[in-house]
Legacy VTK file of the C-alpha trace (Angstrom):
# vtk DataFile Version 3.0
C-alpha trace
ASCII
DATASET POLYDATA
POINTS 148 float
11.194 44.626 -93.097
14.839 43.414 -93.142
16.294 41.350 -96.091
18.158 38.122 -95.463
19.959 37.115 -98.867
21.348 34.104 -97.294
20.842 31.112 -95.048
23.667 32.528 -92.916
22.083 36.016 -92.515
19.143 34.944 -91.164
20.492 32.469 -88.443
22.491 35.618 -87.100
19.087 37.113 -86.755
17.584 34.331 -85.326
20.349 34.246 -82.781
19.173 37.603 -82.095
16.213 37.079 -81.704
17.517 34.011 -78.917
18.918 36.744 -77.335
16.173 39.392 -76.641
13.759 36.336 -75.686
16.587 34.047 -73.583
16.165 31.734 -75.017
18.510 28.610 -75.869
18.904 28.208 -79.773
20.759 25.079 -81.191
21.222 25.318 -85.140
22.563 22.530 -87.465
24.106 23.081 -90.679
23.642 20.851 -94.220
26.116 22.544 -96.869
25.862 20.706 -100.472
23.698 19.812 -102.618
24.194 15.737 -101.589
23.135 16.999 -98.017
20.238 19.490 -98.269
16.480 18.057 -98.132
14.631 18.953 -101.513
18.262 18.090 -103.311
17.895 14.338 -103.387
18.341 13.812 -106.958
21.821 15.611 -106.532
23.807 12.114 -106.170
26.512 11.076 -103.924
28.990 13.015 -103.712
27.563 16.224 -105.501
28.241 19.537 -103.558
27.015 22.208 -105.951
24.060 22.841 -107.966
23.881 22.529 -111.564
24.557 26.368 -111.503
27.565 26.543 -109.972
26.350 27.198 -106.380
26.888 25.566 -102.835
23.074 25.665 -101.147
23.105 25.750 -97.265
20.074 24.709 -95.417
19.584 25.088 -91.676
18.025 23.614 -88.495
17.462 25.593 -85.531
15.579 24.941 -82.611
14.900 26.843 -80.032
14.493 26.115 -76.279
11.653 26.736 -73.557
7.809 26.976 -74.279
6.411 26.925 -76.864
8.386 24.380 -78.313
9.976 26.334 -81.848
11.972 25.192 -84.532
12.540 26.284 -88.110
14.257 24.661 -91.054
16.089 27.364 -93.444
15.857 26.058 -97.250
18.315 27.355 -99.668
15.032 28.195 -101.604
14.516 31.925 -99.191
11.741 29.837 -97.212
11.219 27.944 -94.346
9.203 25.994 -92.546
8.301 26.530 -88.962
6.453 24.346 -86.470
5.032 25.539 -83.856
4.227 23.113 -80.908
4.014 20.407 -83.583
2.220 22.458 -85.955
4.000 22.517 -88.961
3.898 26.256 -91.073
5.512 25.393 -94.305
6.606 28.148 -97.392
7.041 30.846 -95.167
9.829 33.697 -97.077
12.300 33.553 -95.089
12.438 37.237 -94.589
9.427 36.929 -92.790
10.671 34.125 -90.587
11.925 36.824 -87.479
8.544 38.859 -87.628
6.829 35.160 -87.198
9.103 34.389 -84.450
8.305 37.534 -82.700
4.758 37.324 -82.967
5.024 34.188 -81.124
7.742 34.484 -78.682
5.637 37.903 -77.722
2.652 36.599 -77.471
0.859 37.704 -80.425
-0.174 34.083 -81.858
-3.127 32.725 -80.683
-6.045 29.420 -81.559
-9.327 30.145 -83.202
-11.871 27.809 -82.759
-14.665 26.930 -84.954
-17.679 25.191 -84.666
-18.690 23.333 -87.465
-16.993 22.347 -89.537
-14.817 21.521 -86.072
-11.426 22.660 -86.196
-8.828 25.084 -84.837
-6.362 27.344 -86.950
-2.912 28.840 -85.467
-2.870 32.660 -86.053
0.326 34.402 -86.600
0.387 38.274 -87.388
2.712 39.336 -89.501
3.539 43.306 -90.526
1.700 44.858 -93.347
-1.894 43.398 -91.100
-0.801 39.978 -92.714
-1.954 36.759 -91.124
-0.039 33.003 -91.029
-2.973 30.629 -90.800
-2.304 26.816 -89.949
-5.108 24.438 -89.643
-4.700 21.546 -86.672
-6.830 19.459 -85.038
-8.656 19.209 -81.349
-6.408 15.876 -80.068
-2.832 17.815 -81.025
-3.207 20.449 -78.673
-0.717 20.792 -76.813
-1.580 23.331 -72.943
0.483 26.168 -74.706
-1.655 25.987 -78.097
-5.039 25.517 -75.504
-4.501 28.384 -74.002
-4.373 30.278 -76.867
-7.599 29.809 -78.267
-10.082 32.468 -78.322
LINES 1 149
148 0 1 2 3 4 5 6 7 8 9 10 11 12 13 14 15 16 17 18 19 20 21 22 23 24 25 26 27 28 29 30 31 32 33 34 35 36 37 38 39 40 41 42 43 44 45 46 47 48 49 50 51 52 53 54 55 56 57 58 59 60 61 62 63 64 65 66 67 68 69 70 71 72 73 74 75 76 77 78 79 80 81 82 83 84 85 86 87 88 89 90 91 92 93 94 95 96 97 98 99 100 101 102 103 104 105 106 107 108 109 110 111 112 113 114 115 116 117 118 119 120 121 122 123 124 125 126 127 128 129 130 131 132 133 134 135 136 137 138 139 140 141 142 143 144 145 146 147
């Protein structure tokens, strides 16, 4: 599994990634502490973190079906969403491997019963499973024809 020590390095894999699926990828940048999302206590004005260092968070979405995007935190996770299912704290070093599963059509819908409900699967290596709970009426046709 590759390492990706920065925000940086893993949008240059994610632009890979673009690539081998062509697909369109759009990626906005928030650099500072007064601009990143869990820094809100940082005040106006504040760049750096009480440490010294400049966080850089990321937005990148990706074009075509299913409908992708992922949010970089300074924090080595993100948080994908998946045709509006949202798949928060994943390391970010596992974000391509997610991506792949998807894009290749790995990810798939379970279905249960009762209790009524449906999960989103996403393999990961090392026989590792991303498990995201949604319900019936969010379906979207690419998540329904998933489900097994």
């Amino acid at each position: 599994m590759d390492h990706f020590p920065s925000t940086e390095a893993a949008i240059t894999a994610l632009r890979e990634i673009a690539a081998e699926y062509a697909r369109e990828i759009e990626v906005s940048h928030d650099i500072g502490a007064d601009q990143t999302s869990r820094r809100t206590a940082a005040g106006i004005g504040v760049a750096t973190d009480p440490d010294g260092s400049l966080p850089h968070e990321a937005y990148v979405e990706f074009g075509g079906s299913p409908r992708v995007s992922v949010r970089l935190y300074p924090e080595d996770d993100a948080l994908i969403t998946v045709e509006g299912v949202e798949c928060p704290d994943i390391p970010r070093d596992d974000v391509p491997a997610f991506l792949r599963s998807v894009f290749g059509g790995l990810a798939y819908v379970t279905a249960r019963r009762f209790p009524p409900g449906y999960r989103l699967v996403v393999p990961l290596p090392g026989d590792r499973l991303h498990k995201e709970w949604t319900e019936m009426i969010s379906l979207t046709p690419w998540l329904s024809s998933r489900v097994r």
